[in-house]
C-alpha positions in Angstrom: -22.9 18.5 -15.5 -21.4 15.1 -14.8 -18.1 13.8 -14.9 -17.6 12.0 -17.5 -15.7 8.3 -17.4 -11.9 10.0 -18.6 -12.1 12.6 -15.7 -12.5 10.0 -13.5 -10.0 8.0 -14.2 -7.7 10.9 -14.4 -8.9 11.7 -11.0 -8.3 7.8 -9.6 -4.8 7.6 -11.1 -3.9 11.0 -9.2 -5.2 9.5 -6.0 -3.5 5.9 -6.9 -0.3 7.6 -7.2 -0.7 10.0 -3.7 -1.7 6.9 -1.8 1.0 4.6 -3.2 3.6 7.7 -2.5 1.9 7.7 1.4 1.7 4.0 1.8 5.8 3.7 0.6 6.9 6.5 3.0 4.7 5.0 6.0 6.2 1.4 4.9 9.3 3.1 5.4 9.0 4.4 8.4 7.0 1.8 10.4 7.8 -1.4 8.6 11.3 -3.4 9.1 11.6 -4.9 5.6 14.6 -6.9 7.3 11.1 -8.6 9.7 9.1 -9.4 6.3 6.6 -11.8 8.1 2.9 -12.8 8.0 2.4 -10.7 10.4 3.7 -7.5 9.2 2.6 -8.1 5.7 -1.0 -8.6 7.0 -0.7 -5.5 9.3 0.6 -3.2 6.4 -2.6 -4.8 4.2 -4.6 -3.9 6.8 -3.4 -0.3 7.1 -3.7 0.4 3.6 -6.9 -0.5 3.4 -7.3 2.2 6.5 -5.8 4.6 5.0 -7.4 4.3 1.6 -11.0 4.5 3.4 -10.3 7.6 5.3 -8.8 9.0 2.7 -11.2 8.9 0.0 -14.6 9.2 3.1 -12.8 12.2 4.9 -11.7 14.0 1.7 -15.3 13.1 -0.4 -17.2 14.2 3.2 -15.4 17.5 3.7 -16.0 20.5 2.2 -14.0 20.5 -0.7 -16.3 16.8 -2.0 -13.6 15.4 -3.6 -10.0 13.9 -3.3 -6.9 15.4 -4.6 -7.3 13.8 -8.1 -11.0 15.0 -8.0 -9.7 18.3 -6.9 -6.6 18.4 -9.5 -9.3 17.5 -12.4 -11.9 19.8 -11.1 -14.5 17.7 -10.6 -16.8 16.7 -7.2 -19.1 14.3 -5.0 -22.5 15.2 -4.4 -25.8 13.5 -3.4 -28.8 13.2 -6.0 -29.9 16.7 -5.4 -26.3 18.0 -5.7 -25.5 18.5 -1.8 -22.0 17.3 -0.1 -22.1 13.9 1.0 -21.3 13.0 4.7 -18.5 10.8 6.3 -20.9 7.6 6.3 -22.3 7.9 2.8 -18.9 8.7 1.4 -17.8 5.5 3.4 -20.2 3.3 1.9 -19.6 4.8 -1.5 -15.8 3.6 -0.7 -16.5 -0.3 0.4 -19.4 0.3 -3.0 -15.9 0.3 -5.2 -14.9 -3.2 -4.2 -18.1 -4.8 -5.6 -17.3 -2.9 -8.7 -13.7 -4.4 -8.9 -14.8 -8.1 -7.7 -17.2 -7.3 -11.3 -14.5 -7.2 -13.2 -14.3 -3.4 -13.0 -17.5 -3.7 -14.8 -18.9 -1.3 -12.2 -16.1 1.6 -13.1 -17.2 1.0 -16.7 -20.9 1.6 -15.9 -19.1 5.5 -15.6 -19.5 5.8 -19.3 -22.5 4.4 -20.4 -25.2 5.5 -17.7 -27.3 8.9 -17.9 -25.9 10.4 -15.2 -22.1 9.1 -15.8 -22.8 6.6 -12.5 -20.2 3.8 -11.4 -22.4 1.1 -9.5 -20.8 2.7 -6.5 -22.4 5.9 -6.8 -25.5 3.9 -8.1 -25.6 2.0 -4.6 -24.7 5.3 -2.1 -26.7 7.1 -4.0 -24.2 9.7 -5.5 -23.1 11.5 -8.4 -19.8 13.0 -9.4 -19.9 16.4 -11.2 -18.2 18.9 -13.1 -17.1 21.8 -10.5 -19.1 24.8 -11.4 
């Protein structure tokens, strides 16, 4: 069965939280705040935008198909025939989520209106995101 839109929101504020918690503590530890230049803001930009796509590939890719939201709400990635996605599709499935923000968030809303409970995201990588059986 497919996640419906709630779940995966549930499942995004779980992750937004974990990666905010990560990004403050490598801030910490890496950035002088003292230093606060162009420089340093672009290079911590730049590395949360790393982290955030190995994040969410790696943890989609592997064999548990879902990040710790996804896993704390019990749901999963798949492809269209229900198989675990690799590191490439779950990448472009990642860079698929900022067309769906530059829409407004239109594309996160498609979640709850579409047959198969599809963000454009997952329309575009060709993905699905299910209930945990």
């Amino acid at each position: 069965m497919h996640a419906g839109f709630w779940k995966r929101l549930a499942a995004a504020l779980i992750d937004g939280i974990a990666l905010s918690i990560a990004g403050l503590i490598i801030g910490i530890l890496f950035l002088n705040s003292s230093e606060s230049t162009e420089e340093t803001l672009g290079a911590g930009y730049f590395l949360g935008l790393m982290m955030s796509w190995i994040y969410y590939a790696a943890m989609e890719s592997s064999t548990h198909q879902g990040t710790l939201g996804k896993l704390a709400i019990g749901i999963k990635v798949t492809d269209m025939q229900g198989n675990r996605i690799g590191f490439g599709k779950a990448s472009g499935r990642h860079f698929g989520k900022f067309i769906s923000v530059i829409l407004l968030c239109i594309g996160y809303l498609m979640a709850a209106f579409t047959e198969k409970k599809q963000a454009l995201h997952d329309i575009m990588a060709g993905c699905l995101v299910v209930n945990k059986s």
